[in-house]
N, CA, C and O atoms as a Tripos MOL2 file, in Angstrom:
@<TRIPOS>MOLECULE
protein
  304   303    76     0     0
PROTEIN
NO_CHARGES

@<TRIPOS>ATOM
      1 N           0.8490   -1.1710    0.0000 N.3       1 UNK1
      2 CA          0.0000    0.0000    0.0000 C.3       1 UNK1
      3 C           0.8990    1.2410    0.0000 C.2       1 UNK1
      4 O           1.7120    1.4790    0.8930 O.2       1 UNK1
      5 N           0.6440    2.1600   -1.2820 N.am      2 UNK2
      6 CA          1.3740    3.4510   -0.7640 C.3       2 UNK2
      7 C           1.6360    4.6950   -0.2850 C.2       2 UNK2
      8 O           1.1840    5.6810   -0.8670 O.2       2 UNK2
      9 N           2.2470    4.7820    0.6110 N.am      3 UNK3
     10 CA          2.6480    5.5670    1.4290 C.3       3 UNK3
     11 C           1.3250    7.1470    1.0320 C.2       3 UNK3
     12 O           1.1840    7.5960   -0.1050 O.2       3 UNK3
     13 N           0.5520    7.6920    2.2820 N.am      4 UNK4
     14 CA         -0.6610    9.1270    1.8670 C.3       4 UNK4
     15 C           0.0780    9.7940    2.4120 C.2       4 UNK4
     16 O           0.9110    9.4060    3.2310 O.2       4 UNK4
     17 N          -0.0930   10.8380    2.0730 N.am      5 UNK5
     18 CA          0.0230   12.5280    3.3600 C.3       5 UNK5
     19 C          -0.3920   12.2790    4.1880 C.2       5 UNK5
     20 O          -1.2930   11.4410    4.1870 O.2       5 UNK5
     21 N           0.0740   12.9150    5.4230 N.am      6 UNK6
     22 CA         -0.9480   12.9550    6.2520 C.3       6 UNK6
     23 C          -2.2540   14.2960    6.0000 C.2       6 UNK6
     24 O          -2.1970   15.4560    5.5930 O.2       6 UNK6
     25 N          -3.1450   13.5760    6.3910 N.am      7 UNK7
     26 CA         -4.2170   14.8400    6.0590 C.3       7 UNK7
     27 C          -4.4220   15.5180    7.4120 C.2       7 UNK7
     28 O          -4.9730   16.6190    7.3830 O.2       7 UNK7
     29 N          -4.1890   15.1970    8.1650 N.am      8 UNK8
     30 CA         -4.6640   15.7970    9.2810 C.3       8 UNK8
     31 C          -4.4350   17.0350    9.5120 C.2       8 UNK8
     32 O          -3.2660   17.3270    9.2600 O.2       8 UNK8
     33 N          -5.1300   17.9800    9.9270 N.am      9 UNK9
     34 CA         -4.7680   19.4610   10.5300 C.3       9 UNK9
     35 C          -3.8720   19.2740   11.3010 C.2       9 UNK9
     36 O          -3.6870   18.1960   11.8680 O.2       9 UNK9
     37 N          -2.8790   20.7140   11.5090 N.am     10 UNK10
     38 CA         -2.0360   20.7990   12.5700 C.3      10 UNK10
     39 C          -2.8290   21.2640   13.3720 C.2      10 UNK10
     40 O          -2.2140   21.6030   14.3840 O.2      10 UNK10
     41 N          -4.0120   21.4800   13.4560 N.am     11 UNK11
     42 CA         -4.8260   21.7240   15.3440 C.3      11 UNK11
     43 C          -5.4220   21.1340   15.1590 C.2      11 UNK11
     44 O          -6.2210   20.8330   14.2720 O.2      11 UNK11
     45 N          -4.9140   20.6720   16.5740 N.am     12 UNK12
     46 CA         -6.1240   19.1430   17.3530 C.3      12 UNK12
     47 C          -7.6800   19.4210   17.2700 C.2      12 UNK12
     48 O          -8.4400   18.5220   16.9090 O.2      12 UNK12
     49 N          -8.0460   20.4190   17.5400 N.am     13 UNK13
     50 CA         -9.5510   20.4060   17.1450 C.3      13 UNK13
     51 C         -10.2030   20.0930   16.0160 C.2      13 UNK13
     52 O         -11.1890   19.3620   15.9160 O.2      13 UNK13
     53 N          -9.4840   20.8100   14.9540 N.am     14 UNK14
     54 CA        -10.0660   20.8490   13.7340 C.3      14 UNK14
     55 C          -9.8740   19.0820   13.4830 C.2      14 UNK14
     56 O         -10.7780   18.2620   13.3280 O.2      14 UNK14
     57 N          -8.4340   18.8520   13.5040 N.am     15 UNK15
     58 CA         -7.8850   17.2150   13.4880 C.3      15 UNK15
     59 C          -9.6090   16.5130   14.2850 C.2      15 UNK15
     60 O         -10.6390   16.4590   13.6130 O.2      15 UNK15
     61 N          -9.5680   16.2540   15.1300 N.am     16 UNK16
     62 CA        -10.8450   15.4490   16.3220 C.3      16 UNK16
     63 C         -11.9550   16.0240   15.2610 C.2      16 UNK16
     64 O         -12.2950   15.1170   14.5010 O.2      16 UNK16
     65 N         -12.4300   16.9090   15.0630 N.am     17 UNK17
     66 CA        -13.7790   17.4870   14.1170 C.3      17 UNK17
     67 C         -13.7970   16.7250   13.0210 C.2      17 UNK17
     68 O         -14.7320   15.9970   12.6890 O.2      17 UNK17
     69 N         -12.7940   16.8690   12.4510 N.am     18 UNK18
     70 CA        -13.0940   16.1330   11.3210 C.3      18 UNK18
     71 C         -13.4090   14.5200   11.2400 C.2      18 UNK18
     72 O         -14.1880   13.9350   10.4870 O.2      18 UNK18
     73 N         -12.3450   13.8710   12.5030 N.am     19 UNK19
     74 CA        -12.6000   12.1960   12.8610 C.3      19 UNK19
     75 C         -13.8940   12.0690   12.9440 C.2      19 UNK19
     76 O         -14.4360   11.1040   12.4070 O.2      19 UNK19
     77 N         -14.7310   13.1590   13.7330 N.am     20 UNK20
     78 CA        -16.1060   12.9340   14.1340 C.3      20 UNK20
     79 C         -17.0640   13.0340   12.6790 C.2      20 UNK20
     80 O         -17.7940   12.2770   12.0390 O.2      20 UNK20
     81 N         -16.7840   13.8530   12.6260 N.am     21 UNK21
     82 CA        -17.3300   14.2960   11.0150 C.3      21 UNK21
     83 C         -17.6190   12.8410    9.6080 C.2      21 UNK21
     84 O         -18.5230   12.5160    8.8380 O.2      21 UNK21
     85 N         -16.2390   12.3720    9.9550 N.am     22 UNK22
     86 CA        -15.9830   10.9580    8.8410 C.3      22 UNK22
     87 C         -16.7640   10.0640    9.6100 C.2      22 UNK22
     88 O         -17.5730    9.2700    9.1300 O.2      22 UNK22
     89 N         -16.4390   10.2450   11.1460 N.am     23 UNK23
     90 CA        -17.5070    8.5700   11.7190 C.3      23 UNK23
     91 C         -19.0310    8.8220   11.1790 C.2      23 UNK23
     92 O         -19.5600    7.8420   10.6540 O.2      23 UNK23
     93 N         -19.8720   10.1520   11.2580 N.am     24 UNK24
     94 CA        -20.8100   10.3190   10.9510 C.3      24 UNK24
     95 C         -21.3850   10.0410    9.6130 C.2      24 UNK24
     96 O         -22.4960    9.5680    9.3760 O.2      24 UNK24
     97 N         -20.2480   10.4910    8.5730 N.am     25 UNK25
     98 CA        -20.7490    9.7400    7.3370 C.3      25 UNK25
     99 C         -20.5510    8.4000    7.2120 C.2      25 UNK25
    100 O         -21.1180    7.7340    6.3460 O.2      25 UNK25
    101 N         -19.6910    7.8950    8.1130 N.am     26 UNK26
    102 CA        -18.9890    6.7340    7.6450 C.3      26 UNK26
    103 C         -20.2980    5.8460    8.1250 C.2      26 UNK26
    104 O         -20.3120    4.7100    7.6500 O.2      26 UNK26
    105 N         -21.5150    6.2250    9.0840 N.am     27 UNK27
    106 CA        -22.0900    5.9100    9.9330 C.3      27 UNK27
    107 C         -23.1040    5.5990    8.8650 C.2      27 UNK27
    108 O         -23.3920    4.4360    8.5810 O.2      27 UNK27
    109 N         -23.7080    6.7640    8.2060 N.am     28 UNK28
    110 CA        -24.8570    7.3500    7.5160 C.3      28 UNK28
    111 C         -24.7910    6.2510    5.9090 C.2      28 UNK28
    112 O         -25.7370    5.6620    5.3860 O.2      28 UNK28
    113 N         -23.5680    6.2830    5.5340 N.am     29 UNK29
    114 CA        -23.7310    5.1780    4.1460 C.3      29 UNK29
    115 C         -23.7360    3.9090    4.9860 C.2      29 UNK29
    116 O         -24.6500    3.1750    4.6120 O.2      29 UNK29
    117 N         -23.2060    3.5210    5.7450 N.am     30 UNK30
    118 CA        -23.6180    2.0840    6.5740 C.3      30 UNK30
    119 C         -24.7760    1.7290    6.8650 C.2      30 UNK30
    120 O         -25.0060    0.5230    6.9560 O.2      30 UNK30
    121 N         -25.5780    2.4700    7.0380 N.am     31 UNK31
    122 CA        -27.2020    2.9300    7.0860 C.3      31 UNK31
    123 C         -27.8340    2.5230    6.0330 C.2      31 UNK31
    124 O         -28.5730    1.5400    5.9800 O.2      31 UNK31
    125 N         -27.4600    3.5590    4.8120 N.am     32 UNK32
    126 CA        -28.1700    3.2600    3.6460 C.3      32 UNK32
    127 C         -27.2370    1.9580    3.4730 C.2      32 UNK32
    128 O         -28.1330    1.1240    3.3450 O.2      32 UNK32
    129 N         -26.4080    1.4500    3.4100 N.am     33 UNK33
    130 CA        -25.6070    0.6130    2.3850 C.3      33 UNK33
    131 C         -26.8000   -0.9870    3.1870 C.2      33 UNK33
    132 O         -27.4400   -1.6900    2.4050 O.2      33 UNK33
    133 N         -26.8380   -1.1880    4.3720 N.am     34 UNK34
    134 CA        -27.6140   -1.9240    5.2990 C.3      34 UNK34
    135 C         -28.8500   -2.2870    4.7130 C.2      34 UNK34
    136 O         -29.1680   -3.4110    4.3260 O.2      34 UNK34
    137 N         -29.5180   -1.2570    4.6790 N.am     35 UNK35
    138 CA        -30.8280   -1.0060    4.6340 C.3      35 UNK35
    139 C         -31.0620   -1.5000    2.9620 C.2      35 UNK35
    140 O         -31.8740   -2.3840    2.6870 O.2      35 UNK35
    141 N         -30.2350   -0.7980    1.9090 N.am     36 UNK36
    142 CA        -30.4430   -1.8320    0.6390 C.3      36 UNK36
    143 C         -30.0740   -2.8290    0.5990 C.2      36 UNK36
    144 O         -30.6170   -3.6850   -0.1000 O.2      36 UNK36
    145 N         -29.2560   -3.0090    1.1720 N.am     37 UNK37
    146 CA        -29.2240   -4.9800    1.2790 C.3      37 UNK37
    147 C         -30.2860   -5.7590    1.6930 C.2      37 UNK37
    148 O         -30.8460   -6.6310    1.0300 O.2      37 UNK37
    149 N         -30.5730   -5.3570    2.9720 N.am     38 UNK38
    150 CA        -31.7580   -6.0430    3.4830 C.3      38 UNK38
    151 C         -33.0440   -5.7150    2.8550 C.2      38 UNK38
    152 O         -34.0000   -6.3490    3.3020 O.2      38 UNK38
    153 N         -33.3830   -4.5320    1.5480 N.am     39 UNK39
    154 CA        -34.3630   -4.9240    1.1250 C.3      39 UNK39
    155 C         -34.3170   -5.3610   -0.0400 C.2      39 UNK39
    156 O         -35.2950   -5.4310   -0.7850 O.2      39 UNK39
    157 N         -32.7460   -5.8270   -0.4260 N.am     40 UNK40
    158 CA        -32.4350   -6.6330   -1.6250 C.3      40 UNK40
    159 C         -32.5350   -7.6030   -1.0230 C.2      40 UNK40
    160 O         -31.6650   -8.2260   -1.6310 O.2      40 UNK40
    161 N         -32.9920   -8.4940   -0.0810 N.am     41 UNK41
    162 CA        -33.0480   -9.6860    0.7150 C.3      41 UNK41
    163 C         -32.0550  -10.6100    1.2300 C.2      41 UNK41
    164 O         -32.0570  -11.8180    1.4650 O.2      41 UNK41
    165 N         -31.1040   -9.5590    1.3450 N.am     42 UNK42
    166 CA        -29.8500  -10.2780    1.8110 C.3      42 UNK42
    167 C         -29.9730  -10.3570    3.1110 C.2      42 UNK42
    168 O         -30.1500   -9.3280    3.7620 O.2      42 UNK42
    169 N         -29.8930  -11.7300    3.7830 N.am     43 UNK43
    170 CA        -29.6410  -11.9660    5.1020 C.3      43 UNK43
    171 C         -28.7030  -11.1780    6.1640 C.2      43 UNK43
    172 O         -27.7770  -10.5070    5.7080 O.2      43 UNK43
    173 N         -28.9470  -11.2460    7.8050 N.am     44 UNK44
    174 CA        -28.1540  -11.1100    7.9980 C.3      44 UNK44
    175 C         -26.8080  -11.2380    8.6990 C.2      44 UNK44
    176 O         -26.0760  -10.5000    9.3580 O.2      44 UNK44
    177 N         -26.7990  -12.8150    8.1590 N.am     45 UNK45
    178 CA        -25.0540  -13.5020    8.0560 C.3      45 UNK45
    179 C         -24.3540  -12.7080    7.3900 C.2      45 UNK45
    180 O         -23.3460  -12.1060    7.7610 O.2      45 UNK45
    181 N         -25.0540  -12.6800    6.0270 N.am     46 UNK46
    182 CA        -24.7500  -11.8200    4.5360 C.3      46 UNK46
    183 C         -24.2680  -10.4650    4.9740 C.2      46 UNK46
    184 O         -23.3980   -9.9520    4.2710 O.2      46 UNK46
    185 N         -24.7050   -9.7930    6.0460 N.am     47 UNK47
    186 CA        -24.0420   -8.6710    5.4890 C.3      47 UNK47
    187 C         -23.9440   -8.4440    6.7940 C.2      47 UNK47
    188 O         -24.3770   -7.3200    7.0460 O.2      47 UNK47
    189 N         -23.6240   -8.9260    7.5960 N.am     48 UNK48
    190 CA        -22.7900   -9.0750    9.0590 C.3      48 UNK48
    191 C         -21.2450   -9.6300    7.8870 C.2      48 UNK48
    192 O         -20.5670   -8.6510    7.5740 O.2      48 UNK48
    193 N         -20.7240  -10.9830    7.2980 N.am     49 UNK49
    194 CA        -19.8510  -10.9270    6.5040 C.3      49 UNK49
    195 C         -19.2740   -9.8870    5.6360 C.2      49 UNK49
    196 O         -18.0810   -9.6770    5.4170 O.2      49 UNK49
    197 N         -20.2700   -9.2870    5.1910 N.am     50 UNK50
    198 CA        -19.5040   -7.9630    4.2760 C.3      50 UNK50
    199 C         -18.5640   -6.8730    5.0850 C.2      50 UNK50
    200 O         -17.4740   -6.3360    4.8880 O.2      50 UNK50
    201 N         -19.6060   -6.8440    6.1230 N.am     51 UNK51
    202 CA        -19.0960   -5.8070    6.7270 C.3      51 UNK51
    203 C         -18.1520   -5.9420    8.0640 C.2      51 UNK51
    204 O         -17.9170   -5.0140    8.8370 O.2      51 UNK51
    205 N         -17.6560   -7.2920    8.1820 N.am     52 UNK52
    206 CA        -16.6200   -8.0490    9.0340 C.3      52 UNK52
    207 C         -17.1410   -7.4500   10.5770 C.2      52 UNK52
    208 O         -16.6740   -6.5900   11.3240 O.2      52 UNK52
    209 N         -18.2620   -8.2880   10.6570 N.am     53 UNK53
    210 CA        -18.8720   -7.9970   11.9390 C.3      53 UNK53
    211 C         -20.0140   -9.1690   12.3530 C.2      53 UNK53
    212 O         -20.7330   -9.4420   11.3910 O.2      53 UNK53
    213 N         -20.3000   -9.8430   13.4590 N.am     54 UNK54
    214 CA        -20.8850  -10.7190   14.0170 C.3      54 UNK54
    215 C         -22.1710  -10.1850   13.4140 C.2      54 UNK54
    216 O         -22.2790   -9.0000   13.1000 O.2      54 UNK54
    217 N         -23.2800  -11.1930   13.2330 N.am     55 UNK55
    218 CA        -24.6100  -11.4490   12.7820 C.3      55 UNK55
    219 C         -25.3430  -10.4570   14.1840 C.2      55 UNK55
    220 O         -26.3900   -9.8720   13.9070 O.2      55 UNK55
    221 N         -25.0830  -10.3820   14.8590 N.am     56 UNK56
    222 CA        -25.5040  -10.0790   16.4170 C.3      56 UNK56
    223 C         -25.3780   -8.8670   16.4290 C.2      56 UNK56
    224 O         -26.2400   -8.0610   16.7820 O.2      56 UNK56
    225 N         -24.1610   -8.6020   15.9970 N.am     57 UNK57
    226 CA        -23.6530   -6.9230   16.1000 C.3      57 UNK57
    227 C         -24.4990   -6.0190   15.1240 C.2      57 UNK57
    228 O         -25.0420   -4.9510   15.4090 O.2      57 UNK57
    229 N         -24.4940   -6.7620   13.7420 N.am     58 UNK58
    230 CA        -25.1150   -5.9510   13.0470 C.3      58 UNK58
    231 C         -26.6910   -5.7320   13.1160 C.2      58 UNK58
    232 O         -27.3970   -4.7400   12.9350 O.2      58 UNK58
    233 N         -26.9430   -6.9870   13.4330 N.am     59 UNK59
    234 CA        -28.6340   -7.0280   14.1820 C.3      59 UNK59
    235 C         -28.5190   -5.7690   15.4450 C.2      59 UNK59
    236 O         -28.6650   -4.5490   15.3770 O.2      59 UNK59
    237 N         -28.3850   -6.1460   15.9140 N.am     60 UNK60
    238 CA        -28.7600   -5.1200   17.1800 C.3      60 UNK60
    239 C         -28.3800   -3.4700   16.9690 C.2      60 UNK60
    240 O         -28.9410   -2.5300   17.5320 O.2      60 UNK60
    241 N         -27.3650   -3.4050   16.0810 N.am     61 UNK61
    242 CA        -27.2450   -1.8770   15.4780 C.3      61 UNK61
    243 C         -28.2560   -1.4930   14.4170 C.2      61 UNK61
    244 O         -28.4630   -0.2800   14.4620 O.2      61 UNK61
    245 N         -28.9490   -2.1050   13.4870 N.am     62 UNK62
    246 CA        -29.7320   -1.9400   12.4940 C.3      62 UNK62
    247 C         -30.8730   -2.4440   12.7800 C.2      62 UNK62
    248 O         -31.3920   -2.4340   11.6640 O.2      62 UNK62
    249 N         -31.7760   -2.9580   13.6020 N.am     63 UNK63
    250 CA        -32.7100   -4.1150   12.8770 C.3      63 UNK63
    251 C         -33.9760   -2.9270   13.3620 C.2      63 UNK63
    252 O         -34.7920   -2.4360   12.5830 O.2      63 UNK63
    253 N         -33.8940   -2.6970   14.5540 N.am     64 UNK64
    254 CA        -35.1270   -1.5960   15.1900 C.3      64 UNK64
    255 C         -35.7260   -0.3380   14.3910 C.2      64 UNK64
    256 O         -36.8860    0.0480   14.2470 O.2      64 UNK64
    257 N         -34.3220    0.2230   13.8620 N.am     65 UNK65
    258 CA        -34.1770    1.1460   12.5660 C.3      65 UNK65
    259 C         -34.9530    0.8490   11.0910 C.2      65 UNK65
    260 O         -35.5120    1.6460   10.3370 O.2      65 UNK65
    261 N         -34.7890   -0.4210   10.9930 N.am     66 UNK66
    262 CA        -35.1070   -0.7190    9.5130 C.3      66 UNK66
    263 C         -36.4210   -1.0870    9.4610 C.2      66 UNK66
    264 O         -37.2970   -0.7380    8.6690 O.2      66 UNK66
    265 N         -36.4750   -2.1030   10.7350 N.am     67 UNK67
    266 CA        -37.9680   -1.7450   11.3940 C.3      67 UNK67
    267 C         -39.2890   -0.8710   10.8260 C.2      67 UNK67
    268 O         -40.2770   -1.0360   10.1120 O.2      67 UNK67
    269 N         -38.6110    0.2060   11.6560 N.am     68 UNK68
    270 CA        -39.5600    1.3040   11.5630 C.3      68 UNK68
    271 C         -39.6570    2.2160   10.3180 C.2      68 UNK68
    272 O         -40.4260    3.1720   10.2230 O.2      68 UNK68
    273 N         -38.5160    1.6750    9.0860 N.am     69 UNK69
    274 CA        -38.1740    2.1720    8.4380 C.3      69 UNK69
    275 C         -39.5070    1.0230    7.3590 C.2      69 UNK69
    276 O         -40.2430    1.7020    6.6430 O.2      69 UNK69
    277 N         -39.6250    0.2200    7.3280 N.am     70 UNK70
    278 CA        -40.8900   -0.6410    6.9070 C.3      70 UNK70
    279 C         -40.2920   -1.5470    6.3470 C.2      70 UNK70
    280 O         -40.8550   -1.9610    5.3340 O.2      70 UNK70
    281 N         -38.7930   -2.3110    6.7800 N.am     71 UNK71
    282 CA        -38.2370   -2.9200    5.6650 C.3      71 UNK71
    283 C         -38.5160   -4.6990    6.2450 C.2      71 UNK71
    284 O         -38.5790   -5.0150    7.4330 O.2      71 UNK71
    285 N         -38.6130   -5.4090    5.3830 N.am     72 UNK72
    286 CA        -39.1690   -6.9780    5.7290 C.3      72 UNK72
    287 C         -37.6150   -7.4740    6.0340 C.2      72 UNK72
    288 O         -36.5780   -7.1700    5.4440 O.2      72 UNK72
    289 N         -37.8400   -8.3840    7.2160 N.am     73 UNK73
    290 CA        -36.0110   -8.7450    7.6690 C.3      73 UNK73
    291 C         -36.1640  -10.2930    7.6270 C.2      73 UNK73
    292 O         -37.0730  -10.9450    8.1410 O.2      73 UNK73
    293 N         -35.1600  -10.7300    6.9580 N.am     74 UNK74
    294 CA        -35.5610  -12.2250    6.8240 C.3      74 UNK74
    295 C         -34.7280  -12.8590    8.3110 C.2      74 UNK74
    296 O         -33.7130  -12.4660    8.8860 O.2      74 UNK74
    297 N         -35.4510  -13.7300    8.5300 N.am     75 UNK75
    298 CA        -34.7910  -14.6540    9.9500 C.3      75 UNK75
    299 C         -33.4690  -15.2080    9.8010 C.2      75 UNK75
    300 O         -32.6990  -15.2490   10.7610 O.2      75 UNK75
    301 N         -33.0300  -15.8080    8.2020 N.am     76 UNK76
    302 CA        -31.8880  -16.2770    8.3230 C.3      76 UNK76
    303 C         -31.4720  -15.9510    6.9690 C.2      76 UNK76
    304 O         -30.3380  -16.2380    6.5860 O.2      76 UNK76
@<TRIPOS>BOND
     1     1     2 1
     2     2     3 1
     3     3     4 2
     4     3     5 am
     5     5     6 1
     6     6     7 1
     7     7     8 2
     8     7     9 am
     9     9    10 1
    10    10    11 1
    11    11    12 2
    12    11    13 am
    13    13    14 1
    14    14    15 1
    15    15    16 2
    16    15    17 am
    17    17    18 1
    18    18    19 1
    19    19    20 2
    20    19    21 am
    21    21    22 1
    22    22    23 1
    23    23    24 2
    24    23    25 am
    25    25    26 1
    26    26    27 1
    27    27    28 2
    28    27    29 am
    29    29    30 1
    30    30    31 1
    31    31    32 2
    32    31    33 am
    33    33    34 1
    34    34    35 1
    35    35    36 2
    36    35    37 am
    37    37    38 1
    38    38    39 1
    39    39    40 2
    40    39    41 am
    41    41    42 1
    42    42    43 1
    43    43    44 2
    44    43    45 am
    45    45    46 1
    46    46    47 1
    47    47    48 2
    48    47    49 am
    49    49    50 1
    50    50    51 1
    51    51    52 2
    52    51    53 am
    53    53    54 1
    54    54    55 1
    55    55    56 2
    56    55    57 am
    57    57    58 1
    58    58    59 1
    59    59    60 2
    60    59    61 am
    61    61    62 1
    62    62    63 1
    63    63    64 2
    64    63    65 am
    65    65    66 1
    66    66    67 1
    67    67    68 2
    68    67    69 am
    69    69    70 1
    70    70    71 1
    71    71    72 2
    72    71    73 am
    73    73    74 1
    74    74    75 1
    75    75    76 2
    76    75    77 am
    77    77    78 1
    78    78    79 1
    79    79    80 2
    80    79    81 am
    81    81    82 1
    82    82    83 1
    83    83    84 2
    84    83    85 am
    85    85    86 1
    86    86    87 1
    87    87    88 2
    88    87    89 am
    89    89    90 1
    90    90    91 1
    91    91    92 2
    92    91    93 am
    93    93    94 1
    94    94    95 1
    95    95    96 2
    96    95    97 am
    97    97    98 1
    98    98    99 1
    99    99   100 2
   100    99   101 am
   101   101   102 1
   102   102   103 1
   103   103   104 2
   104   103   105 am
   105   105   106 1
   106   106   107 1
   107   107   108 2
   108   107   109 am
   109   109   110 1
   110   110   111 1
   111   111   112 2
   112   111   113 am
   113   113   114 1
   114   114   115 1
   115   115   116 2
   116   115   117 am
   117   117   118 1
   118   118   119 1
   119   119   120 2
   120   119   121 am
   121   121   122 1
   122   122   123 1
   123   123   124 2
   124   123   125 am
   125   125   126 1
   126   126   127 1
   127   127   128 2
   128   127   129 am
   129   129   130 1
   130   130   131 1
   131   131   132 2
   132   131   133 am
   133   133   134 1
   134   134   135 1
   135   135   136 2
   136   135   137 am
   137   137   138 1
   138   138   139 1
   139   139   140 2
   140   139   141 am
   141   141   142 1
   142   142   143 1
   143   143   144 2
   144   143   145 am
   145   145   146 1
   146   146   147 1
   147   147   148 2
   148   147   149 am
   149   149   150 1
   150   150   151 1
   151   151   152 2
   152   151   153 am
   153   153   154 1
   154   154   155 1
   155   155   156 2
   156   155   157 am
   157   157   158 1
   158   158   159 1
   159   159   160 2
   160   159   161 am
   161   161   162 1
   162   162   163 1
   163   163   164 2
   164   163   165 am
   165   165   166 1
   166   166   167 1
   167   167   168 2
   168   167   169 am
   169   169   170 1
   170   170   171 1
   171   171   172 2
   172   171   173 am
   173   173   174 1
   174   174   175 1
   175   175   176 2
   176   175   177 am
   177   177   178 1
   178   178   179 1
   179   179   180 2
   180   179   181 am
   181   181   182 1
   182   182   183 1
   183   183   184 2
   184   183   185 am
   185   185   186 1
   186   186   187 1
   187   187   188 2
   188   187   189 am
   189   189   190 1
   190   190   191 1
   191   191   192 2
   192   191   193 am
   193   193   194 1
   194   194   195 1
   195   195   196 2
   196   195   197 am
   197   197   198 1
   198   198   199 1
   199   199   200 2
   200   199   201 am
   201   201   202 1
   202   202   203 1
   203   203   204 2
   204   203   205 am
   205   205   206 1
   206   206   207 1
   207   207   208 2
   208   207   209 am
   209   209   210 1
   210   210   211 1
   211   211   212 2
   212   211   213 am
   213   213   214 1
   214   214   215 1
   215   215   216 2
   216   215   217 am
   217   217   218 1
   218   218   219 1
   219   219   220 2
   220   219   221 am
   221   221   222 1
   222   222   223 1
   223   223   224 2
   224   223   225 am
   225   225   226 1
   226   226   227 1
   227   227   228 2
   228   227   229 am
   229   229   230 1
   230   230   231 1
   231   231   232 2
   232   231   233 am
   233   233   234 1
   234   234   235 1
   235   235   236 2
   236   235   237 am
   237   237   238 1
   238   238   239 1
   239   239   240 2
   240   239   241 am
   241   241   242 1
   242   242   243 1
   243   243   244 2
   244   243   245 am
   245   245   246 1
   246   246   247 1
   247   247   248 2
   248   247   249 am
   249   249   250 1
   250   250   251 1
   251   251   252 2
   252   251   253 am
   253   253   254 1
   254   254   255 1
   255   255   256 2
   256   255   257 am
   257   257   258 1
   258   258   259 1
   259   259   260 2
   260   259   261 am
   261   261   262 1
   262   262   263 1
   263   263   264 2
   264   263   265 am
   265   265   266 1
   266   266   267 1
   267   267   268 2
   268   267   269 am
   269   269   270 1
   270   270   271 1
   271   271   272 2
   272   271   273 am
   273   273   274 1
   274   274   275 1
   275   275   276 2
   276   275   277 am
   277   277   278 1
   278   278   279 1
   279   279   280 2
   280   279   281 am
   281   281   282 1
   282   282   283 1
   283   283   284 2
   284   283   285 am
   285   285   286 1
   286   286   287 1
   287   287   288 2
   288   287   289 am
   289   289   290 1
   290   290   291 1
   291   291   292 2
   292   291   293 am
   293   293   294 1
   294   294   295 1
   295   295   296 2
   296   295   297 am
   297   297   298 1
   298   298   299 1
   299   299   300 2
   300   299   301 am
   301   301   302 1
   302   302   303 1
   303   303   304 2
@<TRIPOS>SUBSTRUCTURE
     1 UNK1         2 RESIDUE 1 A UNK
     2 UNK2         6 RESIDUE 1 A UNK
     3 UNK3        10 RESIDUE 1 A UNK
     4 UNK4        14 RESIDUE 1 A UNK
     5 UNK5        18 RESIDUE 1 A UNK
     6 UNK6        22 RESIDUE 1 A UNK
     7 UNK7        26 RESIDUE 1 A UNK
     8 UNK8        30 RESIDUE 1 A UNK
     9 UNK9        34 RESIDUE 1 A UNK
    10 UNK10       38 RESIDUE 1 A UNK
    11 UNK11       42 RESIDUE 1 A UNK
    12 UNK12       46 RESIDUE 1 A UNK
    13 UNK13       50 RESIDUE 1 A UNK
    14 UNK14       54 RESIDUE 1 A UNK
    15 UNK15       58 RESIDUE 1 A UNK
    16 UNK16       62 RESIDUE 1 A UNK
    17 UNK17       66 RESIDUE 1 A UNK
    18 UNK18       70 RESIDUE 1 A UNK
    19 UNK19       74 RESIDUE 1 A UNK
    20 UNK20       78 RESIDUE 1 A UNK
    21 UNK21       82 RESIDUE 1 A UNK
    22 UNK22       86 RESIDUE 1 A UNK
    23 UNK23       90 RESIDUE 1 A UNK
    24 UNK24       94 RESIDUE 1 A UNK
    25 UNK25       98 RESIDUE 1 A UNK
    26 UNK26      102 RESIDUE 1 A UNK
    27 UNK27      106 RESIDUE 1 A UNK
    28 UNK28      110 RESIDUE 1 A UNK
    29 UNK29      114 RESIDUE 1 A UNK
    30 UNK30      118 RESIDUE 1 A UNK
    31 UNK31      122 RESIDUE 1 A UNK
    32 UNK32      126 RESIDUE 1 A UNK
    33 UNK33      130 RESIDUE 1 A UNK
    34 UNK34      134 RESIDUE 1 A UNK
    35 UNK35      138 RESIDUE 1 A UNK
    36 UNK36      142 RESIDUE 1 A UNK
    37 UNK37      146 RESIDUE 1 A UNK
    38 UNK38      150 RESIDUE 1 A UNK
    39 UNK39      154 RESIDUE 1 A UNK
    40 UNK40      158 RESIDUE 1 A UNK
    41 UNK41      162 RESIDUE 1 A UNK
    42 UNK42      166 RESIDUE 1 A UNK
    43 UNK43      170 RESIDUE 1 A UNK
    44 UNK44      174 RESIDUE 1 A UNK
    45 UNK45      178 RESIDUE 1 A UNK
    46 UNK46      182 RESIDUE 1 A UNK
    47 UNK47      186 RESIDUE 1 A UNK
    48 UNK48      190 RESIDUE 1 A UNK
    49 UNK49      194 RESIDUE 1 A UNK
    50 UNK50      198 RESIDUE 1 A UNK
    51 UNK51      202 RESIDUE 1 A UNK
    52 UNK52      206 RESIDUE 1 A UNK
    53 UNK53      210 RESIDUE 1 A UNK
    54 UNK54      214 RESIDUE 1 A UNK
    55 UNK55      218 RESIDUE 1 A UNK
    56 UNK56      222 RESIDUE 1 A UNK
    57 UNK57      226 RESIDUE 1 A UNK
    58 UNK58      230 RESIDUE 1 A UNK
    59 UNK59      234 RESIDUE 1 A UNK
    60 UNK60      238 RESIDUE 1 A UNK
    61 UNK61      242 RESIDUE 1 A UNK
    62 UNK62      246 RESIDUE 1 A UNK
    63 UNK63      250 RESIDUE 1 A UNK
    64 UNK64      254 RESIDUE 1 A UNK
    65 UNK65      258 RESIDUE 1 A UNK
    66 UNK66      262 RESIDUE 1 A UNK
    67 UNK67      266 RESIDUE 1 A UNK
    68 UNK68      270 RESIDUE 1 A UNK
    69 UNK69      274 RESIDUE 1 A UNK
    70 UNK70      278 RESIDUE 1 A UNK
    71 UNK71      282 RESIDUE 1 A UNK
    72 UNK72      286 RESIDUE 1 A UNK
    73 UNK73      290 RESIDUE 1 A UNK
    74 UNK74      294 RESIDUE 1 A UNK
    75 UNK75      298 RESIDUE 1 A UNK
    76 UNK76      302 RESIDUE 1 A UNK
């Protein structure tokens, strides 16, 4: 892999703002990216695997959400 800049600001605030900033999007397409899977009917083993995370983990972060969001969740 080769070698980036660093991007980071030389002040720590702006540096931390922005980390927060990326988790939030990084958060928000995980959301949508989730949410079309599961109403492309992908299980979720399926995309607990994609996203290198326990079936459990990703259930309990998404499922209440998608829920209410009207999306059909398959059991396995």
């Amino acid at each position: 892999m080769p070698a980036v800049e660093n991007p980071v600001s030389p002040e720590p605030a702006d540096a931390l703002a922005s980390v927060a900033a990326l988790r939030r999007l990084a958060d928000q397409i995980e959301d949508a990216a989730v949410e079309q899977a599961m109403r492309a009917g992908w299980s979720w083993p399926q995309v607990a695997e994609a996203l290198g995370v326990t079936r459990q983990a990703v259930h309990k972060k998404h499922a209440k959400r998608l829920i209410a969001a009207g999306v059909t969740l398959r059991r396995r």
